[in-house]
SERO-4910 file (N, C-alpha, C, O; in steps of 0.05 Angstrom, whole numbers):
BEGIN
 pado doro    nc1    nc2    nc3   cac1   cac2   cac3    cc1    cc2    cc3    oc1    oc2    oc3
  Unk    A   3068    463   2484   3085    454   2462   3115    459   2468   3134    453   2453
  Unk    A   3116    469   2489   3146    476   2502   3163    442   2493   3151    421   2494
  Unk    A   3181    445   2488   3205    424   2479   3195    402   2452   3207    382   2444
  Unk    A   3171    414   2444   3155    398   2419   3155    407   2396   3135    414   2384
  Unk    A   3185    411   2385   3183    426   2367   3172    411   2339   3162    423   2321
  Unk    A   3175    386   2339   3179    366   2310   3141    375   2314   3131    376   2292
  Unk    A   3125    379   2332   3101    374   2331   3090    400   2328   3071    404   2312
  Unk    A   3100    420   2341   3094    451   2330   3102    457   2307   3085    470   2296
  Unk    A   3129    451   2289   3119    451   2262   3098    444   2241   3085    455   2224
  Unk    A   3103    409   2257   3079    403   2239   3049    405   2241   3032    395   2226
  Unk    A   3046    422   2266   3011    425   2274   3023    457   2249   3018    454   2225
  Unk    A   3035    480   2257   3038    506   2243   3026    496   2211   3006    503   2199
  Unk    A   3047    477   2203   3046    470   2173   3013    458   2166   3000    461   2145
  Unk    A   3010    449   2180   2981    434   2175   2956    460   2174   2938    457   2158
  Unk    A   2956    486   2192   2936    509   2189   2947    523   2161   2933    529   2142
  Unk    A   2974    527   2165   2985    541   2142   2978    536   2108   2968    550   2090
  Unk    A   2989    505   2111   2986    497   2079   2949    485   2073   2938    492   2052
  Unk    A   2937    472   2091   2911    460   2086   2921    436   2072   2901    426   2061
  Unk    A   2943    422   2066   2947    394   2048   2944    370   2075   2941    371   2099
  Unk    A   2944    354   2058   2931    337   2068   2951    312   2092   2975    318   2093
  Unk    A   2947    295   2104   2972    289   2128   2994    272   2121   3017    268   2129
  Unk    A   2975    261   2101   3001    242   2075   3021    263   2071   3042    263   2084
  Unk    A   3013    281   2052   3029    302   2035   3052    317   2060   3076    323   2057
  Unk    A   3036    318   2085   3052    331   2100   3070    323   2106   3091    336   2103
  Unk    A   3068    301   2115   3090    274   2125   3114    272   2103   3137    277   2112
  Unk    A   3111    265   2079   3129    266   2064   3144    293   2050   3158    289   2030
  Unk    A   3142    320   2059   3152    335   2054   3189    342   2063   3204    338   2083
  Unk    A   3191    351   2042   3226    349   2049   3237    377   2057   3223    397   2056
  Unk    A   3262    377   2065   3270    402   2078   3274    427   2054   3271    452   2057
  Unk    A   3278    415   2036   3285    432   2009   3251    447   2001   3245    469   1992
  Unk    A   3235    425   2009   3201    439   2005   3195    470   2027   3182    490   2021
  Unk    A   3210    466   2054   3199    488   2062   3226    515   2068   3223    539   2073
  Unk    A   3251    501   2065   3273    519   2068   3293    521   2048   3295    501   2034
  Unk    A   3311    544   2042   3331    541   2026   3359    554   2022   3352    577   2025
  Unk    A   3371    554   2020   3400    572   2031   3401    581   2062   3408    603   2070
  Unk    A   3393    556   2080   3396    567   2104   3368    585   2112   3365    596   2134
  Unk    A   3351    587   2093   3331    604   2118   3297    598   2100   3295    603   2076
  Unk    A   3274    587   2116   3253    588   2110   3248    614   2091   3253    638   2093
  Unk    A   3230    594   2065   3214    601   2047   3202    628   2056   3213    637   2077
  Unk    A   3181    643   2044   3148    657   2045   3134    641   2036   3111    641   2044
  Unk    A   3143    623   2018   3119    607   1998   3130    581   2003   3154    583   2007
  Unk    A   3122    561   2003   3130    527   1992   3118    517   1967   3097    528   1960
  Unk    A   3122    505   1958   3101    479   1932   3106    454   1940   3127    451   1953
  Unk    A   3092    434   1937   3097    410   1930   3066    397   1913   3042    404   1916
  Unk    A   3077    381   1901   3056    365   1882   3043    343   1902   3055    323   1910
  Unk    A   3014    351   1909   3004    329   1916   3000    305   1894   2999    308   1870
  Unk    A   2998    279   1910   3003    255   1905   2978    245   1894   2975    232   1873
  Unk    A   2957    254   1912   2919    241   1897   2921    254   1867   2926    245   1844
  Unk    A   2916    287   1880   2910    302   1857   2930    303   1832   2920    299   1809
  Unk    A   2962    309   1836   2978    308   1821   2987    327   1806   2999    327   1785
  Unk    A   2978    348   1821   2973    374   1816   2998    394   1834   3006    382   1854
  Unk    A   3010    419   1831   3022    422   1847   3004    445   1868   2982    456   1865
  Unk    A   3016    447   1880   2998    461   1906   3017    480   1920   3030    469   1938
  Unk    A   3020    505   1916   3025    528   1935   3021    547   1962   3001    561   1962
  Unk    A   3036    548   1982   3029    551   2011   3036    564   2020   3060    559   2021
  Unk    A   3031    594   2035   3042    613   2042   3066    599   2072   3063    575   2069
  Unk    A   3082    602   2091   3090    604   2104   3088    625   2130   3101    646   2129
  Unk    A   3076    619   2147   3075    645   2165   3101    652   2187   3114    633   2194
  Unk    A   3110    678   2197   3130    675   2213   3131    661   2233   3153    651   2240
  Unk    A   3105    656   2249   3105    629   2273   3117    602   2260   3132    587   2272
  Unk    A   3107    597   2233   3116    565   2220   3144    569   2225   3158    558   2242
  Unk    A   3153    592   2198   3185    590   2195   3205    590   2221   3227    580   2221
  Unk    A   3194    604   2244   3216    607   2267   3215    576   2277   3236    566   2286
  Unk    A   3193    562   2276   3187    533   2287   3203    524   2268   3221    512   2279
  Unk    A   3204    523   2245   3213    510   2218   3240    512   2221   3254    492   2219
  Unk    A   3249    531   2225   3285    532   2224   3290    521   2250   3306    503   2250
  Unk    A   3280    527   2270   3293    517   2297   3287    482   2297   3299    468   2314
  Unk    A   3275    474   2284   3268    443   2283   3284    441   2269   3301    438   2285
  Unk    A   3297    440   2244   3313    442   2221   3340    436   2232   3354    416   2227
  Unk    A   3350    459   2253   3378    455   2266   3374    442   2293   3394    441   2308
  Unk    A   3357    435   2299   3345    419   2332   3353    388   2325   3365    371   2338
  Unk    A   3339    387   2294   3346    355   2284   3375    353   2264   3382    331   2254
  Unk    A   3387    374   2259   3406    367   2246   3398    360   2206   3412    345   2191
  Unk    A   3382    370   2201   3364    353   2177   3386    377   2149   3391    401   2151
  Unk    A   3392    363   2132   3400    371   2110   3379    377   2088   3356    370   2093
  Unk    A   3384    387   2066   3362    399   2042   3351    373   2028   3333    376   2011
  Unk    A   3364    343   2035   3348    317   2015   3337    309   2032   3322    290   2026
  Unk    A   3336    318   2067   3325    297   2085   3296    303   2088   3285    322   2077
  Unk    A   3286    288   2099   3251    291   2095   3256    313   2122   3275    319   2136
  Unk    A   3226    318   2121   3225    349   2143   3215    323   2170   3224    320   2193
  Unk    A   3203    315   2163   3197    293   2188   3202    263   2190   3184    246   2187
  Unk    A   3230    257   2196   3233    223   2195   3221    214   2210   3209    226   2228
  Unk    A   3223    188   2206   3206    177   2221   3217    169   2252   3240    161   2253
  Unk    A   3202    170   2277   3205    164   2298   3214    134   2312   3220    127   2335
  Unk    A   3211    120   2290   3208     86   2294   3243     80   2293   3251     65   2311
  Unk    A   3264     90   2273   3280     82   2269   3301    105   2280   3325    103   2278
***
């Protein structure tokens, strides 16, 4: 995973939270960080259920999480993973 960081977050986030790859995908930077430094906890409302859903954060995520964060340049409205196409 050496220089894969956009993909070691999102494999970390995917053991961490258990939501689902939709929910993952659309998560925003404000969902997993805030004043400059990864959560302990996240929420976001899944989309099927509509329900909100709570996720611990582990320190392997957050060090991946912040270094992806300033690797991509991503602000607190930008999604945590844009898309690769554009």
């Amino acid at each position: 995973m050496t220089g894969r960081v956009r993909n070691l977050v999102l494999f970390n986030l995917a053991i961490d939270s258990k939501l689902r790859g939709g929910v993952l995908v659309r998560l925003q930077v404000e969902d997993l960080a805030a004043a400059g430094s990864v959560r302990e906890r996240g929420m976001v409302v899944q989309k099927k259920a509509g329900r909100p859903v709570q996720f611990g954060i582990t320190q392997n995520t957050a060090a991946s999480g912040s270094a992806w964060i300033a690797k991509a340049s991503l602000k607190p409205g930008d999604r945590l993973f844009p898309s690769r196409v554009s």
